[in-house]
N, C-alpha and C positions, 0 to 999 in steps of 0.2 A: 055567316062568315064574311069578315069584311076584305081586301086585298092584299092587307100584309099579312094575314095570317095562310094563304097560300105561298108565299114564298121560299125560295130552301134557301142554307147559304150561302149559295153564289150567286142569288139573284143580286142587281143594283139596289141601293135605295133609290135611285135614281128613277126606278120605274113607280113608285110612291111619287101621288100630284103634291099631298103637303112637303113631302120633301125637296121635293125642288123646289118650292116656293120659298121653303127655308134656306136654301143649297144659294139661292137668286140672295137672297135679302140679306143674307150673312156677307158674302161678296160682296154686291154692293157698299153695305155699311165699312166692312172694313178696307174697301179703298179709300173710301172717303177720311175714315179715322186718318189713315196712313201718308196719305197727302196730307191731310191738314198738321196732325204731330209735326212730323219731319218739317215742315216749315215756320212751326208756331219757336222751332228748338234753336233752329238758323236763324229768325229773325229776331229774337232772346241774344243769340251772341254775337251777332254781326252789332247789335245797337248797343251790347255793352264793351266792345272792342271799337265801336266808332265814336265812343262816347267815352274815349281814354283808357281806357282798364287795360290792365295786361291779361294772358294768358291764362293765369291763375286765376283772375279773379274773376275775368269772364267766364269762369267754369264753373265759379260757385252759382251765378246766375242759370247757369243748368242746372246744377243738383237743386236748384229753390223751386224749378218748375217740376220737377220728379217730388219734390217734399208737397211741394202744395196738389199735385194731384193724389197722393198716396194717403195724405192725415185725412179727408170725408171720407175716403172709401176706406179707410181701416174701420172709423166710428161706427159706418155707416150698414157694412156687409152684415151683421147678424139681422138685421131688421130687412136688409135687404134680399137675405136667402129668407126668412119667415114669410117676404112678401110672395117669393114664386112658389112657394107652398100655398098658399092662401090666395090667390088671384090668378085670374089668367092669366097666363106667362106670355100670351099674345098681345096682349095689352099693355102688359109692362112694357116690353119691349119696344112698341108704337110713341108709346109716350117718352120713354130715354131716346128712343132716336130724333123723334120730332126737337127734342131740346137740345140733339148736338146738330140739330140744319138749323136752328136757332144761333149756335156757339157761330158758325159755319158762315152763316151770314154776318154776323155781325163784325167779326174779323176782316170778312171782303173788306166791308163800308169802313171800317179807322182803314186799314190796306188800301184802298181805292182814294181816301181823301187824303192820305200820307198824314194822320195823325196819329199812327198807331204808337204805341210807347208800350214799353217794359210793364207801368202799371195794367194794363189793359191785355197782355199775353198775360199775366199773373192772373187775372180774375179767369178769364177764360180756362184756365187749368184747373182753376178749384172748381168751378162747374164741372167741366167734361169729369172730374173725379168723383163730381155728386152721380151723374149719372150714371158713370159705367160701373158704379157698387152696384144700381139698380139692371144693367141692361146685361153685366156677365152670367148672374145667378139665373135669372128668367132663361136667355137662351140657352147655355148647358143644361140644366131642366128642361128644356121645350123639345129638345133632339131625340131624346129614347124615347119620346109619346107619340114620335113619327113612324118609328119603326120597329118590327121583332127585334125582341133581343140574339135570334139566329147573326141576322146582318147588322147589329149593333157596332162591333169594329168596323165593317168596310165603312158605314154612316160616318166614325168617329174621320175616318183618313179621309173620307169627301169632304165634310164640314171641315176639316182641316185644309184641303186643298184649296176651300174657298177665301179660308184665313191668309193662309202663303201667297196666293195668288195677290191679294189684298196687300199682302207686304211687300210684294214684287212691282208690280203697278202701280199701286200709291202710291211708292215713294218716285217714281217715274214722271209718274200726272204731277206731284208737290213740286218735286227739280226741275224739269224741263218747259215746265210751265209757269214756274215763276220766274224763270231767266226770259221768258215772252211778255211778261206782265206782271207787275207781285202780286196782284189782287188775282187771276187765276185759278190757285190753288183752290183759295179758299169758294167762288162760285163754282167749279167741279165738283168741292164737297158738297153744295147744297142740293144738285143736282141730285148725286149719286144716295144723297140720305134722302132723298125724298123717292127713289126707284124704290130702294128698301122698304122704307114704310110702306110704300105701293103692292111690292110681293108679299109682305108679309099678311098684308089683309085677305090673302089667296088662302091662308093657310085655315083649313076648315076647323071644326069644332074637335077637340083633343080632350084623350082624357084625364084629367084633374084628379092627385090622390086625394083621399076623403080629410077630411080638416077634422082634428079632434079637438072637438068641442070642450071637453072638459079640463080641458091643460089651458093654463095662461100663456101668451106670446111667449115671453121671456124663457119660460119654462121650455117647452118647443126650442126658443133659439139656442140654450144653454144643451139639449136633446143633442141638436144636430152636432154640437162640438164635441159633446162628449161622445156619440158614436164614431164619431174620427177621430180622436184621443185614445179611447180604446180597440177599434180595429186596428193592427200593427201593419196591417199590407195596406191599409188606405194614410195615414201617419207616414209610415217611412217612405213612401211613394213622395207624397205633398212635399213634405219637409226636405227629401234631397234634393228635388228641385230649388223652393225656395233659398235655402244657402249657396248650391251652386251658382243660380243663376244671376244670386243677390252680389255674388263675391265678382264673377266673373262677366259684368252687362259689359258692353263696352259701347254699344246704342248710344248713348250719354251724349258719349265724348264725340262721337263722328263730327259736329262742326270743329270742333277742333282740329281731328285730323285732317278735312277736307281744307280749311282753311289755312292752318299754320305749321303743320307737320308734314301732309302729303301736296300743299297747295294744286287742289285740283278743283277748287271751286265748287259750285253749286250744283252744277252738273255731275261734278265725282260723288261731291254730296250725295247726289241720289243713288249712285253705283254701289257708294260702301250701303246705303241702306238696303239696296236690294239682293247683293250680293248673297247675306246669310238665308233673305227670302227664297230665291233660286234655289239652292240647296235642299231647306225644306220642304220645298212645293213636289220638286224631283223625288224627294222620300215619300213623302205622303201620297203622290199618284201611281209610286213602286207598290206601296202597301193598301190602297184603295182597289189592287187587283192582285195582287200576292200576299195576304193578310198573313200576317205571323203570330204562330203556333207553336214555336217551343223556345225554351231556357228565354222568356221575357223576363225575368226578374235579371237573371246575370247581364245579357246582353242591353238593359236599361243602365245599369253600373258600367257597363265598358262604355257606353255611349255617353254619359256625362264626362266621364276620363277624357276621351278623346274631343270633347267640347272645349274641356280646361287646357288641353294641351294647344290646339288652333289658338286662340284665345292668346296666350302665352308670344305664341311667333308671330299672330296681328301686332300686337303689341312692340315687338323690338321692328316692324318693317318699316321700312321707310321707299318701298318700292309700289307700286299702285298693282303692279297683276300681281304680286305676290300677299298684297293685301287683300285683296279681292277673292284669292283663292283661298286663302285661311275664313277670311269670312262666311266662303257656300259652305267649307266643312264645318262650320260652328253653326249653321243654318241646318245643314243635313244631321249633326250630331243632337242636337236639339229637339227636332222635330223625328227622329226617331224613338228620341226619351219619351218625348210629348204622347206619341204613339201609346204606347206603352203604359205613360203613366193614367193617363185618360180612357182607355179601353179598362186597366184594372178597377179604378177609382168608379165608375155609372157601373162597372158587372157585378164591384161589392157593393155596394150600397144598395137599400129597398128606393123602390118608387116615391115611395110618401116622404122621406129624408132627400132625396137628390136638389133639391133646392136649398136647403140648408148646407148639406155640404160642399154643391157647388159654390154655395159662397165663401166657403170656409178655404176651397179650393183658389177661389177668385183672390179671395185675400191675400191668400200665400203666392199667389201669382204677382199681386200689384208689390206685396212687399220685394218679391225678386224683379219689376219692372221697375215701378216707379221709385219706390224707395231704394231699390239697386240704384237709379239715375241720382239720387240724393247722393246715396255714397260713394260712386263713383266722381261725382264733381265736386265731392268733398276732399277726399280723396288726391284727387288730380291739382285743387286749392292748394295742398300741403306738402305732396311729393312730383306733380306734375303727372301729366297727363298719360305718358310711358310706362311709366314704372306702376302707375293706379293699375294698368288695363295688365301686366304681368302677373303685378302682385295677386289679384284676381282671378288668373289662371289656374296660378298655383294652388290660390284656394280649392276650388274647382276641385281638381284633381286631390287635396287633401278629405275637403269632404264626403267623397266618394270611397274612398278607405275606410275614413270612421260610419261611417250610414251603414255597409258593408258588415262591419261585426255589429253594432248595437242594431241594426235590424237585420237577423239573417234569415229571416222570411224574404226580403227580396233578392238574397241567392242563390234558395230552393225554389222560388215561382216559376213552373216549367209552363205553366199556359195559362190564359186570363180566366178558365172554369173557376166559377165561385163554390164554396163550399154546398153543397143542395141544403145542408140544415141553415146557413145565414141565411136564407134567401126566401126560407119557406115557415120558421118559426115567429114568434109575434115577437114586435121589439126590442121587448122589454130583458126578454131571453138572448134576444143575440148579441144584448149590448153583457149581456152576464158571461156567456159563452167564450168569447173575447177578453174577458179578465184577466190580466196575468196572475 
């Protein structure tokens, strides 16, 4: 008997050693991310607004860094989720972090010698997009091999806290410490990716589903989508997000409003980014000790609604505290979904698929992050930057309606309990079972 299987559901993961090292290594990493984004997006628009461009067009130059980090990781996620099936997932992940304290560094040094240019933020996005195809699927696979599936939620809302925490201080250490020095940022980041890789090597030997030998890769990769395609509670989960959050990002656009809408500079710049952080972080450590247990499927649906409505009145402010406070509710509304949708998505799924459809997950995530940033500054290009981050809203709130009737498995889901026959028959059967 080893020591997570003594534990009941209210123990921590926290008392688990691999989990804290995961708990350390995921924090760290996502400071780091979070500072360096947030300034890789500001120093993108400040150089294409001091370099003549208007308002508009400096926004297209956002939506190019959302487009170029999103087109490898679309390519790149089904080989990516095959990889954290197939390989240590502690390893992949050593190796995608080591290459953004790579990204991290080399940013400092054009930063440091003021040679940086637009070409040189460009390259660096379609890296950090090769790697985080590779370093999303490994670590969402890596978390439920740390823990029972008893305290698998409370894990989902810690790992989350580490993430929030990540977007609250990041963008903190990016802002307030590139208005000290512009180079900064980016050695913070090198710093904080190299703690990471450091805790993560803490993380002892885990265990690995069994590889099936007689299936080709492809075969395998093409498995993993099709068991998300036909389970309807793991589908209409993924998919509401990615629309909602593809319609309604508004992340994007923040140099815009910090510089020419709300002019509160680089420093506000970090407020609106951390604003929605706050929020989340607040939910997540509500729910890492008050874990939720019923009507999850409706209350995921209300909770996107009232993302798209925040969303909606960030968008017409033009007041800094009242921006600020639409932003924690579009962080808390969010990251309540996230709850929810994340707790569902690892409790349906088997162990030997969770890396596959983490990636499949990750995808539809990058496609509401970064390809959101694409069409959001596409967007903002055409109709200005106001009416993009409404229009957005609105969506929001309309997808949420339509998801609602064409999946109404997600507003009969009274609790994350997975079916006992998904979880216990072979594959091949539960991808049948699921058939409509």
């Amino acid at each position: 008997m080893n020591e997570t299987d003594t534990l009941s559901p209210e123990s921590s993961p926290l008392r688990i050693a691999n989990f804290r090292a995961y708990f350390v290594s995921r924090l760290t990493m996502t400071l780091a991310q979070y500072a360096m984004m947030l300034i890789i997006g500001w120093q993108t628009y400040n150089i294409a607004r001091d370099s003549g461009l208007g308002v508009a067009e400096a926004s297209g130059q956002l939506a190019l860094i959302g487009l170029l980090q999103f087109v490898p990781l679309f390519l790149l996620t089904p080989f990516s989720g095959w990889a954290a099936d197939h390989f240590d997932r502690r390893n992949v992940a050593r190796l995608t972090m080591l290459a953004q304290l790579g990204c991290a560094a080399t940013l400092t040094w054009f930063t440091w010698s003021e040679t940086l240019t637009i070409t040189a933020l460009f390259g660096v996005a379609i890296v950090l997009g090769i790697v985080r195809a590779f370093n999303g699927p490994a670590l969402s696979a890596l978390a439920p091999n740390l823990v029972p599936k008893t305290i698998l939620p409370n894990a989902i809302a810690l790992s989350s806290i580490a993430w929030q925490t990540g977007m609250i201080v990041g963008p903190a250490i990016g802002g307030y410490t590139h208005a000290i020095y512009p180079a900064l940022p980016y050695a913070f980041a090198c710093a904080l990716f190299g703690v990471a890789i450091t805790a993560l090597s803490f993380i002892g030997k885990v265990p690995q589903p069994p590889r099936e030998a007689n299936k080709r890769p492809i075969h395998q990769m093409v498995e993993g989508l099709r068991y998300v395609v036909h389970n309807k509670m793991v589908l209409g989960a993924i998919t509401l997000d990615l629309f909602a959050v593809f319609l309604a990002g508004a992340t994007a656009l923040f140099p815009v409003f910090a510089r020419d809408i709300l002019q509160v500079g680089e420093t506000g710049l970090a407020q609106l980014a951390m604003a929605p952080a706050v929020g989340a972080a607040l939910t997540a450590l509500w729910f890492s000790f008050r874990p939720l247990k019923t009507n999850v499927g409706p209350r995921m649906l209300w909770a996107v609604g009232i993302f798209g409505m925040a969303t909606i009145i960030f968008g017409f402010s033009k007041w800094m505290p009242l921006s600020l406070a639409m932003l924690f509710i579009v962080g808390a509304a969010d990251m309540f979904s996230v709850y929810i949708r994340q707790s569902l998505i690892q409790l349906h799924t088997p162990d030997d698929k969770r890396g596959r459809v983490s990636s499949v997950s990750l995808l539809t995530i990058s496609a509401s992050n970064e390809f959101g940033d694409f069409f959001s500054g596409s967007l903002a290009f055409l109709i200005g930057p106001v009416f993009a981050v409404v229009g957005g809203g609105v969506g929001a709130i309309v997808t949420v309606a339509i998801w609602a009737r064409i999946f109404p498995v997600l507003r009969t889901t009274r609790t994350f309990d997975p079916p006992e026959e998904l979880l216990d028959s072979p594959p091949e059967e539960k991808l049948q079972e699921q058939m409509p």
